[in-house]
VMD Tcl script that draws the C-alpha trace (Angstrom):
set ca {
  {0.00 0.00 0.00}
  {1.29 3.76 -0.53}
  {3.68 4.95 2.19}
  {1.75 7.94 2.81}
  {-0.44 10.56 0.79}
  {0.82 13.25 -1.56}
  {0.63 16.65 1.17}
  {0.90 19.01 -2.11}
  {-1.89 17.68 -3.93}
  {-4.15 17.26 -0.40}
  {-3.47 21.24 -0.25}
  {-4.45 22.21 -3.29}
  {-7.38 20.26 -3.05}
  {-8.36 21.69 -0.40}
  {-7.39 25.30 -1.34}
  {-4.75 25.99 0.90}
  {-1.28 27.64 0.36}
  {1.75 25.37 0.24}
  {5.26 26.49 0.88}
  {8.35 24.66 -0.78}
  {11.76 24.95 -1.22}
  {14.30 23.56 -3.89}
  {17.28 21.46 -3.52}
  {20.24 20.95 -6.40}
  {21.89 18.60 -3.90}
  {20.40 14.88 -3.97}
  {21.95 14.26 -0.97}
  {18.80 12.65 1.32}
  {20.21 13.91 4.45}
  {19.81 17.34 2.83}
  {15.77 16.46 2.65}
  {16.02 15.37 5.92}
  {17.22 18.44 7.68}
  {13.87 20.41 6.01}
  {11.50 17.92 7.41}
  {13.11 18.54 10.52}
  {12.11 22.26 10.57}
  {8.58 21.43 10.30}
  {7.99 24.65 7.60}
  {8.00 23.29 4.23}
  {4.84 21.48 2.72}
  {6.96 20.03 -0.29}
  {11.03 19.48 -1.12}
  {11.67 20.28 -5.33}
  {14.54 18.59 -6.81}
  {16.39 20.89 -9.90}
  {16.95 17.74 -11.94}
  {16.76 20.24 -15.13}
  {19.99 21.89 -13.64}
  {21.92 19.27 -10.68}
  {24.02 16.08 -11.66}
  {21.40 12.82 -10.36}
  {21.43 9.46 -11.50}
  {18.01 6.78 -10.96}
  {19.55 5.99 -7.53}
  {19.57 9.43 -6.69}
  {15.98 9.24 -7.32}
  {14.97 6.81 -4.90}
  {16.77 8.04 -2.18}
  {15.20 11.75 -2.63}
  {11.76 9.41 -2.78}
  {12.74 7.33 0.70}
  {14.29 10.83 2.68}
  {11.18 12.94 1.79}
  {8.33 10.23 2.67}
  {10.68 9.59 5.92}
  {10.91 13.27 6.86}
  {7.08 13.82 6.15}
  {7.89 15.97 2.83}
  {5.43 15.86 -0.37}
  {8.30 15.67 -2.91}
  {8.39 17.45 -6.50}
  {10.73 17.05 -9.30}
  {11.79 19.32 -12.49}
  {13.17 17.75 -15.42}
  {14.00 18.96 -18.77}
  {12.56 19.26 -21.68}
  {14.28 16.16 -23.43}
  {13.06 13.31 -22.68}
  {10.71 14.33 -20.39}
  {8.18 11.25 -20.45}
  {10.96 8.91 -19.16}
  {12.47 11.03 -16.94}
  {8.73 11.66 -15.51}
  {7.71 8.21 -15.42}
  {11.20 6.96 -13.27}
  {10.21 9.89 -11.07}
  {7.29 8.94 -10.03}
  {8.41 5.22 -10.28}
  {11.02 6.63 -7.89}
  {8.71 7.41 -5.32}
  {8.76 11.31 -5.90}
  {5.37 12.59 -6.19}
  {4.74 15.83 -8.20}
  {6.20 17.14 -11.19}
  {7.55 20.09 -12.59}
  {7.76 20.59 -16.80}
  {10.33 22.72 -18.52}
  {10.27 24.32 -21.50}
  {6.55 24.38 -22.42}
  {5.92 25.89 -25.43}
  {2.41 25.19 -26.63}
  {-0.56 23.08 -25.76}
  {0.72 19.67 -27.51}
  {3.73 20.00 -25.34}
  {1.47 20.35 -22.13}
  {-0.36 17.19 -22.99}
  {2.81 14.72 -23.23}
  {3.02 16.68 -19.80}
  {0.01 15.47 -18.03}
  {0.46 11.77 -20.33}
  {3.12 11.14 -19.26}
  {2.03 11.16 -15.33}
  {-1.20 10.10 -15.51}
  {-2.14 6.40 -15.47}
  {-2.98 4.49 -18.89}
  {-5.73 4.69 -20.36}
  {-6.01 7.84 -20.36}
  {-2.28 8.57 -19.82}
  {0.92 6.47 -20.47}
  {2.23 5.77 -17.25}
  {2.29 2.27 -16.03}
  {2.97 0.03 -13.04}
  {6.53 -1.54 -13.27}
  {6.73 -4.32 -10.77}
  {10.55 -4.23 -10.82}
  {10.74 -0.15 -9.50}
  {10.11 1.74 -6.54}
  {6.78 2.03 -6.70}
  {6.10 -1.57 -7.02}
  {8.72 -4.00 -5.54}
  {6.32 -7.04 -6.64}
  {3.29 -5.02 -4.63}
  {5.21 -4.79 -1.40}
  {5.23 -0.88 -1.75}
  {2.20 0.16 -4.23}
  {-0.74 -2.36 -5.66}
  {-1.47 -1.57 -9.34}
  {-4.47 0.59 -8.24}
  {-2.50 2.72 -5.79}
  {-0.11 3.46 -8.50}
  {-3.34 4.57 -10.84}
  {-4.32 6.98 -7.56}
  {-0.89 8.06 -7.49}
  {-0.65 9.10 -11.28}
  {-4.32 10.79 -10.21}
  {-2.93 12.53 -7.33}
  {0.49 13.56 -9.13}
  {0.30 17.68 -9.36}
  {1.72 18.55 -12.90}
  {3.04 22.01 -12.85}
  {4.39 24.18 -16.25}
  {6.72 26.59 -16.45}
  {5.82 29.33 -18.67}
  {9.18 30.68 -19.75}
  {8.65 30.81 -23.65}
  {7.24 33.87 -25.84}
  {5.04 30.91 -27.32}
  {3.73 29.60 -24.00}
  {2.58 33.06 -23.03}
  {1.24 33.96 -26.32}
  {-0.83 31.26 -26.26}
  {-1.53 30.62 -22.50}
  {-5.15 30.09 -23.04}
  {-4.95 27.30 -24.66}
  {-2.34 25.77 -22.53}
  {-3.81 26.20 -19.76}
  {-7.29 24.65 -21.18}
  {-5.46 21.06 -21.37}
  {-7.30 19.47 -18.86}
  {-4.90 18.08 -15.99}
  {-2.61 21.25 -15.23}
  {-2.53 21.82 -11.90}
  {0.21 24.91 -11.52}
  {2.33 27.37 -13.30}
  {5.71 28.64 -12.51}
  {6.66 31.79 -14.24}
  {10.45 31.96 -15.33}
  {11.73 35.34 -15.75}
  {14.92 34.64 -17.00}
  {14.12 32.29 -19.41}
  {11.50 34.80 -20.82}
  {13.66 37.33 -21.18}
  {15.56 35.62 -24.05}
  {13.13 34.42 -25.30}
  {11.96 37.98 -26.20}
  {15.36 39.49 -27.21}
  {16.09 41.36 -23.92}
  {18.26 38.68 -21.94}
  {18.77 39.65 -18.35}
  {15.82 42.27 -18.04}
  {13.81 40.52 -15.74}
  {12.80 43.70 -13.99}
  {12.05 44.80 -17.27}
  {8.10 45.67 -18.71}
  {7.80 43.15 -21.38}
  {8.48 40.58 -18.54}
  {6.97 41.98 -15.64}
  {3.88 42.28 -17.52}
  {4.08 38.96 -19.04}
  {4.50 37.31 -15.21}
  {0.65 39.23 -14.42}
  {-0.66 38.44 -17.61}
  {0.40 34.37 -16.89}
  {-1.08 34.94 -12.76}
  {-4.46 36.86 -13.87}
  {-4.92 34.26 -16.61}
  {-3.78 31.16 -14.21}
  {-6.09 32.32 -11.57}
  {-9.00 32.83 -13.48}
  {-8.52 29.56 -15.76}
  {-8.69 27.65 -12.14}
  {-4.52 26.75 -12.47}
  {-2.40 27.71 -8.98}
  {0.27 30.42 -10.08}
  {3.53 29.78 -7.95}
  {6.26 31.88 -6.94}
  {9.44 31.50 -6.71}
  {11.49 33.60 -3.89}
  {14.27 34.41 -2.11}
  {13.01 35.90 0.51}
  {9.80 36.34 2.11}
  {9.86 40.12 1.72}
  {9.25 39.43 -1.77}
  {6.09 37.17 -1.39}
  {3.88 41.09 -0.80}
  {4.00 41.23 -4.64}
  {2.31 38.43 -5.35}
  {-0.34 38.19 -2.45}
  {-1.64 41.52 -3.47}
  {-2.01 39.46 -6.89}
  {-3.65 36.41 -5.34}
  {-0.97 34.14 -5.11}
  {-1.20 31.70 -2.66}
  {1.86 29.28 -3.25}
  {5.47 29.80 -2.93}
  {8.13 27.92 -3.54}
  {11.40 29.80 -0.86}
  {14.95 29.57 -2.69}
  {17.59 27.44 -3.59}
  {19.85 25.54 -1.53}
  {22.92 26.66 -3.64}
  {21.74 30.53 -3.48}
  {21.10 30.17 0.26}
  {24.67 28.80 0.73}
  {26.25 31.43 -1.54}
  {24.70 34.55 0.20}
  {25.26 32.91 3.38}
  {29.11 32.74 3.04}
  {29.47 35.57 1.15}
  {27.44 37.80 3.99}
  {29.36 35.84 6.88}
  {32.81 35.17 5.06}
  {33.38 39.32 4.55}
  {32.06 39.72 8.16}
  {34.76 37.58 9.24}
  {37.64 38.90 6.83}
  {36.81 42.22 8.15}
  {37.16 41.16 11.73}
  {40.10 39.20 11.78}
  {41.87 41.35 9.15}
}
mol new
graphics top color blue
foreach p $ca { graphics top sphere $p radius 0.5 }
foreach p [lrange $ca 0 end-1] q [lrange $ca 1 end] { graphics top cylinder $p $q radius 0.2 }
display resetview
């Protein structure tokens, strides 16, 4: 039977917020040490960007059930199905889709999560998520698929262009916004403060919210979660673990240099 239930998709559900965080370390000790603080709804693993192999996977899988985290991944672009499918197969819950540029894209999206017949996914007996039926039954891996939130980033001229229509697939849970993506994708790499893509980011909230999809935000700190409230977002996914690291011993490292030099 399923180890436990997925938090993130409970929440939503249920019309709460949810609060994440993002990892580019697979290290499971690294997942542990957020459960521990008792803050974060759901851990997100950067697969798009961090080194990971499949065991990697199913020790992020085993450290967030243990430490009572709903888990997400993003993956790229390439090969997306497969690297969605040994995901979830993995034991990690949710998923988040790069590189989304219209609506065809979004449906391989939500295909390749949900359970056949309507999707593609399957239950492989020799994975994570079935272990001969020790860990899932072939119908908990069909509620599973069900339950799996499929977010989108919308980083691409196209996608926002044509959000409507993306957004109408049926089976997208949540968009993610990527600012610095956008920006080249309109000519003007590096303005993310800039109007085309500050106004692009409302446009893809106002139309997310009203289409029924959850707009996230990313964030580095919660200072900068005002904006979007007064928009109505109400999930927020709280920096990276390589950002936090960097700012920490850049803040602390000249603090010290100053003091002992």
């Amino acid at each position: 039977m399923r180890s436990q239930e997925n938090r993130l998709r409970e929440l939503i559900d249920d019309g709460d917020t949810t609060i994440g965080t993002r990892l580019m370390s697979a290290w499971p000790g690294m997942v542990e040490v957020l459960g521990q603080t008792g803050v974060f709804d759901y851990v997100e693993f950067l697969g798009e960007y961090a080194p990971w192999d499949l065991h990697d996977l199913e020790h992020f899988g085993r450290a967030s059930e243990l430490a009572g985290l709903s888990s997400m991944m993003k993956i790229d672009a390439e090969s997306r199905s497969f690297i969605a499918q040994r995901a979830m197969a993995s034991g990690i819950e949710n998923l988040l889709f790069a590189d989304i540029y219209d609506a065809d894209d979004a449906r391989e999206c939500v295909d390749a999560v949900r359970a056949a017949p309507d999707g593609q996914n399957g239950v492989r007996m020799d994975r994570r998520n079935g272990y001969v039926g020790g860990y899932a039954s072939p119908a908990d891996v069909v509620d599973i698929c069900e339950d799996a939130v499929v977010a989108i980033m919308v980083e691409k001229a196209a996608c926002v262009d044509d959000l409507e229509e993306i957004l109408a697939v049926e089976g997208i849970d949540m968009v993610q916004f990527g600012p610095a993506d956008y920006s080249l994708s309109i000519g003007e790499p590096g303005e993310m403060d800039g109007d085309r893509v500050v106004g692009a980011e409302e446009k893809t909230i106002e139309t997310a919210i009203e289409m029924g999809v959850r707009p996230r935000a990313e964030i580095n700190t919660p200072a900068e979660a005002e904006w979007y409230l007064d928009r109505g977002v109400t999930d927020f996914n709280l920096n990276t673990d390589v950002r936090i690291l960097h700012s920490w011993w850049s803040e602390q490292g000249r603090e010290l240099e100053e003091l002992v030099r």
